[in-house]
ROVEXMAR-361670 format. One record per residue (C-alpha): residue number from 1; residue in three letters; x, y, z negated. Coordinates in steps of 0.02 Angstrom, whole numbers, plus 50000, padded with zeros to 5 digits. Layout:
<zavos>
+-----+-----+-------+-------+-------+
!   n ! res !    c1 !    c2 !    c3 !
+-----+-----+-------+-------+-------+
! NUM ! ALA !     X !     Y !     Z !
...
+-----+-----+-------+-------+-------+
</zavos>
This chain:
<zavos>
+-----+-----+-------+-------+-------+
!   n ! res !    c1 !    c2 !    c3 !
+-----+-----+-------+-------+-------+
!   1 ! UNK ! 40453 ! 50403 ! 43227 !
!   2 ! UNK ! 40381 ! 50317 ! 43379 !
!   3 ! UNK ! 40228 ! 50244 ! 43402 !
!   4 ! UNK ! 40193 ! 50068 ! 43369 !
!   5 ! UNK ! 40100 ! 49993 ! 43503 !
!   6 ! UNK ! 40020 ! 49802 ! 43481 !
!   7 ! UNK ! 39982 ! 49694 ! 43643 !
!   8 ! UNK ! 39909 ! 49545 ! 43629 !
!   9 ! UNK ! 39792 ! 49447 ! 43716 !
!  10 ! UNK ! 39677 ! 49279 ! 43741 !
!  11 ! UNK ! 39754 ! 49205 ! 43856 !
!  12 ! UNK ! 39893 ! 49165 ! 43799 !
!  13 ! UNK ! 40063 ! 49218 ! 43776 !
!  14 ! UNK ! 40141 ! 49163 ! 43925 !
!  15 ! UNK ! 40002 ! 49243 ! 44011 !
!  16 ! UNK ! 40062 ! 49376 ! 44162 !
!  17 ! UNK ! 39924 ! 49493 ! 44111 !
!  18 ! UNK ! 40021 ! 49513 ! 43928 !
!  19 ! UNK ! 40167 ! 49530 ! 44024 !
!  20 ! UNK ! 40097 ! 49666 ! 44152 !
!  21 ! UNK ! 39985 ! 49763 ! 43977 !
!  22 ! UNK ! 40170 ! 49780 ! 43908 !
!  23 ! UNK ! 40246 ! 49827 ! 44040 !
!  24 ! UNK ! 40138 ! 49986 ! 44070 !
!  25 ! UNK ! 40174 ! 50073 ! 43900 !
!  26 ! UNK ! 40351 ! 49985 ! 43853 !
!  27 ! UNK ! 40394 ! 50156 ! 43882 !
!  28 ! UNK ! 40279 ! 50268 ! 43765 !
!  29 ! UNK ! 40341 ! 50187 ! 43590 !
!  30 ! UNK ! 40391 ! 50019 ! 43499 !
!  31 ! UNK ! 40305 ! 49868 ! 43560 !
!  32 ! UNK ! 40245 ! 49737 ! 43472 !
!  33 ! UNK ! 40187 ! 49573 ! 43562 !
!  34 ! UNK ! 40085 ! 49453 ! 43466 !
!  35 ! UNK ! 39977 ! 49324 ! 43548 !
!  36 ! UNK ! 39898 ! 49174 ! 43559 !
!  37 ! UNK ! 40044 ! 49038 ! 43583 !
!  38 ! UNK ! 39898 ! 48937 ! 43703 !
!  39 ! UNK ! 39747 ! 48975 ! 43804 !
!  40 ! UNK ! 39597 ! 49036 ! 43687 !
!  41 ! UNK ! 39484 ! 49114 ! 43798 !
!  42 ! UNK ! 39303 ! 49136 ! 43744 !
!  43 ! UNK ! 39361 ! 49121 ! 43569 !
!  44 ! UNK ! 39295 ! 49284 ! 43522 !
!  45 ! UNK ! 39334 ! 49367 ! 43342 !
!  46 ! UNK ! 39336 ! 49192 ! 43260 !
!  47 ! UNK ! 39446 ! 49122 ! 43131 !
!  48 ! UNK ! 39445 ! 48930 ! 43166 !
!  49 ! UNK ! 39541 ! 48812 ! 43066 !
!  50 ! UNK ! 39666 ! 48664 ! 43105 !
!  51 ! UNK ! 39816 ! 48571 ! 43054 !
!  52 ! UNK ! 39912 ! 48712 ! 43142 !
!  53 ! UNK ! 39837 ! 48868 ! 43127 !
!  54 ! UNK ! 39972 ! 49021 ! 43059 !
!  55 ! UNK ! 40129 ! 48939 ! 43127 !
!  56 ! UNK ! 40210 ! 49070 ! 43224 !
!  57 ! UNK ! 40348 ! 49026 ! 43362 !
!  58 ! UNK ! 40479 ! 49158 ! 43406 !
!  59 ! UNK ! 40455 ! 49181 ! 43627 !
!  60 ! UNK ! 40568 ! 49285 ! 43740 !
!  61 ! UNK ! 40465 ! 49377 ! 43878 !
!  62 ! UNK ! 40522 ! 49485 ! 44036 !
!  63 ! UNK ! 40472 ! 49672 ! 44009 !
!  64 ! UNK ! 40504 ! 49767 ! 44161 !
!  65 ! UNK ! 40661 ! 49677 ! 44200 !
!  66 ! UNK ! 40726 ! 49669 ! 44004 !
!  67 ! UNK ! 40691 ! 49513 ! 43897 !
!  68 ! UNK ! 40614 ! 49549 ! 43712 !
!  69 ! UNK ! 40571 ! 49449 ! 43582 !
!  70 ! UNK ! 40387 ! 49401 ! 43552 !
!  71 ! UNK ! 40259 ! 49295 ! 43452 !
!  72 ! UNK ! 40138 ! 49152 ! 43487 !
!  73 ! UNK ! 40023 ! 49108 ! 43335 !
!  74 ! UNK ! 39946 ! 48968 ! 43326 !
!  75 ! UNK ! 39774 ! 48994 ! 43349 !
!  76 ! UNK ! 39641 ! 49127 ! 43392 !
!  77 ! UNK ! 39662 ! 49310 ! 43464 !
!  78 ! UNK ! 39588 ! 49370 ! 43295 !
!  79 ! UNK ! 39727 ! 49285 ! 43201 !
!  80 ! UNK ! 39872 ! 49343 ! 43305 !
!  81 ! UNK ! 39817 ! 49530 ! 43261 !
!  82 ! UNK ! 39807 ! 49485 ! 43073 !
!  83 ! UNK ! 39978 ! 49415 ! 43050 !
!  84 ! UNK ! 40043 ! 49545 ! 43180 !
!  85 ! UNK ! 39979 ! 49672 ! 43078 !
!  86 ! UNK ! 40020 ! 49587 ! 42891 !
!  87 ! UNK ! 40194 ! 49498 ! 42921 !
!  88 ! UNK ! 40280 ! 49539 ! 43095 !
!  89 ! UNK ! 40251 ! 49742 ! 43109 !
!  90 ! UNK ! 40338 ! 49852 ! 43027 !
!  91 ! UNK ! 40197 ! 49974 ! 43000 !
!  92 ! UNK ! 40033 ! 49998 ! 43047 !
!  93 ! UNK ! 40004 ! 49992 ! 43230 !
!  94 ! UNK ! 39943 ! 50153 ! 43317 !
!  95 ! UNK ! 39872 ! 50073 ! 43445 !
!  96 ! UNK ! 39802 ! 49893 ! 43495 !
!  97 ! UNK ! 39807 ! 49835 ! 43699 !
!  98 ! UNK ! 39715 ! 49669 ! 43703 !
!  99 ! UNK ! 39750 ! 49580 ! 43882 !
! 100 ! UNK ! 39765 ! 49596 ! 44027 !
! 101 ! UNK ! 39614 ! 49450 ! 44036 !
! 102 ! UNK ! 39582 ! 49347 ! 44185 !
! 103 ! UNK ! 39403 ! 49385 ! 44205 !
! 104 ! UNK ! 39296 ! 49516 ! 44139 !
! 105 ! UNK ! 39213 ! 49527 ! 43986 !
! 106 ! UNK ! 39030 ! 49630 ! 44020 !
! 107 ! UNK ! 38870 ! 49639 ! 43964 !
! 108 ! UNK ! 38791 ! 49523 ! 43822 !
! 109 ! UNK ! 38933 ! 49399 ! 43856 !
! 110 ! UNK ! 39082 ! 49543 ! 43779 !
! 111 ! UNK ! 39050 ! 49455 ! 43612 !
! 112 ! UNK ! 39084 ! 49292 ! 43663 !
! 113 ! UNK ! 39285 ! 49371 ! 43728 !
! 114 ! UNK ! 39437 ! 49347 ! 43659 !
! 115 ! UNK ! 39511 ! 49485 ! 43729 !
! 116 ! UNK ! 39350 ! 49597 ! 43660 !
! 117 ! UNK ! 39372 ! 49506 ! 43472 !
! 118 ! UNK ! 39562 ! 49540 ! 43457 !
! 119 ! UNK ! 39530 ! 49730 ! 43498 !
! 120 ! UNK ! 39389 ! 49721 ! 43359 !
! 121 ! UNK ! 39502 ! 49637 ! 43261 !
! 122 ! UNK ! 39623 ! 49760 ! 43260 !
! 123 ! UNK ! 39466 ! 49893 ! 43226 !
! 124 ! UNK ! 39456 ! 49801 ! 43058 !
! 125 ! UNK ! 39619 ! 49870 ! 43018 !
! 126 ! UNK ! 39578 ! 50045 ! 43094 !
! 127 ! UNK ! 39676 ! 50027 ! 43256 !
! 128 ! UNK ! 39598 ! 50113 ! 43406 !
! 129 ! UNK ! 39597 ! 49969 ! 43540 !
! 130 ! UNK ! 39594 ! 49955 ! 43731 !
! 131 ! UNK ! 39517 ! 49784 ! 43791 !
! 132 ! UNK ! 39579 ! 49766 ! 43982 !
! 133 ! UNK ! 39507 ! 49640 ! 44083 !
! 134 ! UNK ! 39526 ! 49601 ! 44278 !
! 135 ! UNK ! 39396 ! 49543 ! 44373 !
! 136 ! UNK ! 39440 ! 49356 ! 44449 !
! 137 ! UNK ! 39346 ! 49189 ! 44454 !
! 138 ! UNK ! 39247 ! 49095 ! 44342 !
! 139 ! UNK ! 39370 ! 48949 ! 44422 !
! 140 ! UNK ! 39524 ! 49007 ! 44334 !
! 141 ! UNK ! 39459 ! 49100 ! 44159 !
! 142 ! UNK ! 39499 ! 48978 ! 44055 !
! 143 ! UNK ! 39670 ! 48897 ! 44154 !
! 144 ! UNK ! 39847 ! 48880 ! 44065 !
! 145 ! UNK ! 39916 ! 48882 ! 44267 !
! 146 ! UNK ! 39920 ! 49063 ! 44264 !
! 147 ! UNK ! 39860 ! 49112 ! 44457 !
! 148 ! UNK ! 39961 ! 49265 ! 44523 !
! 149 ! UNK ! 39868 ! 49422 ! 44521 !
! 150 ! UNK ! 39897 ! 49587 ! 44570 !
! 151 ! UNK ! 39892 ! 49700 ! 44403 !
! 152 ! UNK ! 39945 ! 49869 ! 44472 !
! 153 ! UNK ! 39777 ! 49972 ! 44462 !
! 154 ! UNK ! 39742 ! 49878 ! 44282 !
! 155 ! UNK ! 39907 ! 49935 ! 44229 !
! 156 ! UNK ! 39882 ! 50128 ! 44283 !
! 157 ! UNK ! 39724 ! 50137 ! 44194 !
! 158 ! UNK ! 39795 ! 50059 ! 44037 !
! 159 ! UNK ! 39948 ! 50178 ! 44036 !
! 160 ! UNK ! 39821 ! 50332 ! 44069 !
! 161 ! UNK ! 39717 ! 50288 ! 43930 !
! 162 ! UNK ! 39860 ! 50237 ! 43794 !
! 163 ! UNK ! 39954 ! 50396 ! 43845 !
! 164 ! UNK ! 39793 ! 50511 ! 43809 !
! 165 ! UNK ! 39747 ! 50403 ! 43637 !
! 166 ! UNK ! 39930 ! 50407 ! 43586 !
! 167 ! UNK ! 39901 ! 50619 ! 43594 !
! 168 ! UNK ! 39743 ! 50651 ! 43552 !
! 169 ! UNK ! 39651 ! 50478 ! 43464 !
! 170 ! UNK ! 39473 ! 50422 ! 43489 !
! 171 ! UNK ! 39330 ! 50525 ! 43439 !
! 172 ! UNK ! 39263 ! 50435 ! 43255 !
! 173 ! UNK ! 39120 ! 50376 ! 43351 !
! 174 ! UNK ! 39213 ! 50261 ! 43466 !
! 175 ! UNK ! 39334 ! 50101 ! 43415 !
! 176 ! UNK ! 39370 ! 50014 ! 43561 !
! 177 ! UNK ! 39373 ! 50050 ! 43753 !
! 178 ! UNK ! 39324 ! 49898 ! 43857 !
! 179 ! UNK ! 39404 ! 49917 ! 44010 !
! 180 ! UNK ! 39335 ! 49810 ! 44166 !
! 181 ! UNK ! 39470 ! 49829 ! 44332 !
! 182 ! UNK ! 39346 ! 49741 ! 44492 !
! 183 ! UNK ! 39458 ! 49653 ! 44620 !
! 184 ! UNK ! 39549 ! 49725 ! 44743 !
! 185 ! UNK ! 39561 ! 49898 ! 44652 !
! 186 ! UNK ! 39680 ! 50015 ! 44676 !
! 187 ! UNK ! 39777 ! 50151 ! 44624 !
! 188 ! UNK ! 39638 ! 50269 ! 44679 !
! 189 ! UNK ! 39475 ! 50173 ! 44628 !
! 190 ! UNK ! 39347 ! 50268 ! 44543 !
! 191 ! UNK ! 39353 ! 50247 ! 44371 !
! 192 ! UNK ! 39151 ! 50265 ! 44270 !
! 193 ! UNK ! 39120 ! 50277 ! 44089 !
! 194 ! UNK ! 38979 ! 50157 ! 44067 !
! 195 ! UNK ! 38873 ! 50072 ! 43932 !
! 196 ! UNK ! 38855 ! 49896 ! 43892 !
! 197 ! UNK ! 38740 ! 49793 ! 44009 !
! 198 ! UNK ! 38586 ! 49690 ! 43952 !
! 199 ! UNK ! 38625 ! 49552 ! 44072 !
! 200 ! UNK ! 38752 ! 49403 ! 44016 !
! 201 ! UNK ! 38866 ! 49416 ! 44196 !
! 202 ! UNK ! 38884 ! 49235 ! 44175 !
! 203 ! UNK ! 38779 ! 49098 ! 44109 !
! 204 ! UNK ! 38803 ! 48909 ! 44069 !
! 205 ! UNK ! 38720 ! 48785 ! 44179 !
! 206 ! UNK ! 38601 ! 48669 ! 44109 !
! 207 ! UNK ! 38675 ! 48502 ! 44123 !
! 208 ! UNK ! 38616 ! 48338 ! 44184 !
! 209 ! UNK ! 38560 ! 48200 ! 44105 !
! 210 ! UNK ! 38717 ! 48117 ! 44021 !
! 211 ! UNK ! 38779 ! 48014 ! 43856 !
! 212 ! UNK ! 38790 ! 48127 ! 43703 !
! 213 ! UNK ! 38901 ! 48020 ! 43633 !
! 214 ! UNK ! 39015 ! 48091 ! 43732 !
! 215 ! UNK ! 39097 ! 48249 ! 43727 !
! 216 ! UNK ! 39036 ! 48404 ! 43864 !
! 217 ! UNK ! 39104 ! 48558 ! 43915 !
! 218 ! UNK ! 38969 ! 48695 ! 43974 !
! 219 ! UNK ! 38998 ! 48755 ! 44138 !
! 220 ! UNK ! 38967 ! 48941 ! 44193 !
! 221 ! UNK ! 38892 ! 49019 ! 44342 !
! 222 ! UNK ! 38843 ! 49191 ! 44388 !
! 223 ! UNK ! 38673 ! 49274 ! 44301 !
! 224 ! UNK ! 38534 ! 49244 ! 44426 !
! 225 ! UNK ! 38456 ! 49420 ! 44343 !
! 226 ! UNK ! 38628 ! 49520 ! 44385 !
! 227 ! UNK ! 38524 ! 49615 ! 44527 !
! 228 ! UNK ! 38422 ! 49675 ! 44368 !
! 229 ! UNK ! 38567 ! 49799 ! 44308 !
! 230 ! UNK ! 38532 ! 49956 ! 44236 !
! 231 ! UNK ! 38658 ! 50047 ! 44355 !
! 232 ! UNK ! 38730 ! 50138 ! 44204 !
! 233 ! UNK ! 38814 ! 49977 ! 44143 !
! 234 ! UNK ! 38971 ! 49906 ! 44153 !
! 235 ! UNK ! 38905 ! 49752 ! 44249 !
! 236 ! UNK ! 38833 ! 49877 ! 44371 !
! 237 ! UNK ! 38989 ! 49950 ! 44397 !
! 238 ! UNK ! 39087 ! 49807 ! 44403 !
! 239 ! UNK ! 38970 ! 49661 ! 44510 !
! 240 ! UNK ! 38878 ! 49821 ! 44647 !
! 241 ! UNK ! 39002 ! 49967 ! 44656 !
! 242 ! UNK ! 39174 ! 49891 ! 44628 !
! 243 ! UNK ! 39234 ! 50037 ! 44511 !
! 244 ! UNK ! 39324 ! 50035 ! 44367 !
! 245 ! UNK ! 39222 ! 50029 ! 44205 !
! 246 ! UNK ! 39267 ! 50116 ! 44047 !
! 247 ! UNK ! 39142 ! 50073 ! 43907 !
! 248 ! UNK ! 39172 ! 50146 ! 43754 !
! 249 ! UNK ! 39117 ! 50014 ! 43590 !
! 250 ! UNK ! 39093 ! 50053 ! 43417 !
! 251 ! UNK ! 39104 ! 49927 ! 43256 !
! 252 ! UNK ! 38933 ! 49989 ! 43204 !
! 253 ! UNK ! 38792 ! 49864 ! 43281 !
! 254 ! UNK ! 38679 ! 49932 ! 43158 !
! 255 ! UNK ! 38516 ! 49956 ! 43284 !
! 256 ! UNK ! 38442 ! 50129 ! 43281 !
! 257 ! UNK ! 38264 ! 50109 ! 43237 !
! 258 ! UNK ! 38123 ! 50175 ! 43133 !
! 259 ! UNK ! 38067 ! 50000 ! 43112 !
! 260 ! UNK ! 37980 ! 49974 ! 42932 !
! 261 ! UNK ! 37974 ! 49795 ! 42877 !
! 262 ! UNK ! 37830 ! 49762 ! 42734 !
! 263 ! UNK ! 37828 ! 49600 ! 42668 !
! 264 ! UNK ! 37650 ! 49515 ! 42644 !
! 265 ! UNK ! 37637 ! 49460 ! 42462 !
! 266 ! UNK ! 37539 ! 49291 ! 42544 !
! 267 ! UNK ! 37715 ! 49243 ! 42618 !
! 268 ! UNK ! 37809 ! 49278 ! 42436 !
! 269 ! UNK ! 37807 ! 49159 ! 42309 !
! 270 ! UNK ! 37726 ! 49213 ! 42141 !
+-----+-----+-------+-------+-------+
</zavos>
């Protein structure tokens, strides 16, 4: 039987980066597309609820020339993996792709993604997941005017990477691979296995003084302590040396510590 290979994304599912992560492994198996049906960027693994939320709409998409038949769900990236995985797929996924994102997803700020939370979704059901995100500005993240990008190197990786976990799986101590793709990349770019950086990437700005009866979107701006990186991380990689990043996540945030917590019997009541 062939593999069953979920895309999704948080973008949305008219987004050209769902389009371009299908594209590269429409080949290796049965795809499954199942997406937000509108922009939820930043939405992270989140569950939200609304008038709306579950209704699923029937989309037609152009694969590599070929139209198929996919799925927006109304509402977050988590719940397009959920009923993707409970009601449209006809078994168990062997593999999640979550974007192609506009905009990557490093550091402290990968559990504030989308693309990041649909991948860990998908870990919930013991999927191994590939999060791909392409470098582009802070300008157009969270647009529904899809800018045209160039997905080529993106794609390569992505096919590499599903093509190896397809054969030979994930090693039990990794989930999910968070792939960052820097601008301009290419079909030869260096590609680095990295960790997770202890810097946000981007940061909200502290507003001015306005009415807060009113309602306020944050806006974001680059980390003023980027030049800070550890040069093993995946900001590092991404923001100085313009390589591809690879960094490998696991479900387990468990810190490892020897740290031995004794409560005070002053602070307990009696």
């Amino acid at each position: 039987m062939k593999p069953l290979i979920l895309v999704t994304n948080d973008d949305g599912v008219y987004s050209p980066g769902l389009c371009a992560a299908a594209e590269a492994v429409q080949d290796l198996g049965d795809l499954l597309v199942v997406a937000p049906r509108y922009q939820q960027t930043s939405m992270g693994r989140s569950f939200p609820k609304s008038s709306d939320v579950g209704i699923i709409e029937k989309v037609k998409l152009i694969i590599n020339g070929c139209e198929i038949e996919a799925y927006g769900v109304h509402g977050s990236p988590a719940h397009a993996v959920s009923h993707g995985i409970l009601e449209l797929a006809y078994k168990k996924p062997d593999l999640c792709i979550s974007g192609i994102n506009y905009g990557e997803n490093l550091g402290l700020s990968i559990t504030c993604s989308g693309t990041v939370g649909a991948a860990f979704e998908a870990d919930s059901y013991d999927i191994s997941s590939i999060a791909v995100s392409r470098q582009a500005d802070l300008s157009i993240q969270h647009a529904s005017d899809y800018k045209n990008m160039d997905f080529e190197a993106s794609k390569k990786i992505i096919r590499e990477l599903a093509v190896d976990i397809l054969k030979n799986g994930l090693p039990d101590e990794i989930s999910i691979l968070n792939v960052n793709v820097p601008d301009n990349a290419a079909a030869n770019t260096e590609v680095r296995i990295t960790k997770q950086g202890r810097s946000n990437y981007s940061v909200f700005k502290k507003p001015e003084v306005r009415d807060f009866s009113k309602s306020y979107v944050l806006s974001s701006e680059m980390d003023a302590h980027i030049n800070k990186s550890d040069k093993n991380s995946d900001v590092y990689a991404i923001y100085f040396d313009k390589v591809i990043s690879i960094t490998p996540l696991t479900w387990n945030m468990s810190a490892n510590t020897n740290w031995g917590f004794k409560r005070s019997s002053s602070n307990t009541n009696n």
